[in-house]
Residue, then its C-alpha position, 0 to 999 in steps of 0.5 A: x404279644x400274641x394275637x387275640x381275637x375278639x367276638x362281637x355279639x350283635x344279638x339285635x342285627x336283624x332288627x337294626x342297621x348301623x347308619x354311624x359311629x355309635x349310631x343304629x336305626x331300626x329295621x321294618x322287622x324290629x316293628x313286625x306286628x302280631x297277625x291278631x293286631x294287623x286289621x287295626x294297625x292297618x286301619x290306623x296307618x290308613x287313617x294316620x299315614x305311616x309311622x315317621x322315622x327318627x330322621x323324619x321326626x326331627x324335622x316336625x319338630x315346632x320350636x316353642x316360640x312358634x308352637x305355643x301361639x299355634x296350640x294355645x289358641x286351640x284352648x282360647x277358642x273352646x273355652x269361647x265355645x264352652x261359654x256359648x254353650x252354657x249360655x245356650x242351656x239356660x235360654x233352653x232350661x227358662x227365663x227364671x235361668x235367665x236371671x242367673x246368666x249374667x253370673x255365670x259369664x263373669x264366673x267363666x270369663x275369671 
């Protein structure tokens, strides 16, 4: 058999990293940003903190037992609030409104 040589194009490379067998991770060149968009990208990464790598991320992740107690009393709280509040304009709207509160309660709470 006679010898072969075989090209790889990477087309990608300078934009990723083998870190495995099948395996790339990008580089900080595959997210370089337009100069038009840098202000408010760098406004953002202010606010936020810098962007999590693939590796970081899979760490954050909550599983479902424990996130859906986390998150979901979020909800319960703000629909608490949201009760309060509609309470609150009709004192402010008047005592004929007054009469329609106990109704409106029992509405939200079902």
């Amino acid at each position: 058999m006679a010898d072969r040589r075989v090209r790889v194009e990477r087309p990608h490379s300078p934009y990723f990293r083998y870190t495995g067998p099948g395996m790339l991770t990008a580089k900080a060149a595959a997210s370089a940003v337009p100069g038009a968009a840098r202000p408010a990208v760098t406004a953002r990464r202010f606010v936020f903190g810098r962007r999590l790598s693939n590796e970081e991320e899979a760490f954050e992740r909550l599983p479902k037992k424990l996130a859906l107690p986390i998150f979901s009393s979020d909800a319960i709280s703000s629909s608490a609030y949201a009760t309060e509040e509609i309470l609150r304009v009709l004192v402010l709207a008047g005592a004929g409104a007054l009469m329609l509160s106990l109704e409106v309660a029992i509405a939200i709470t079902i």
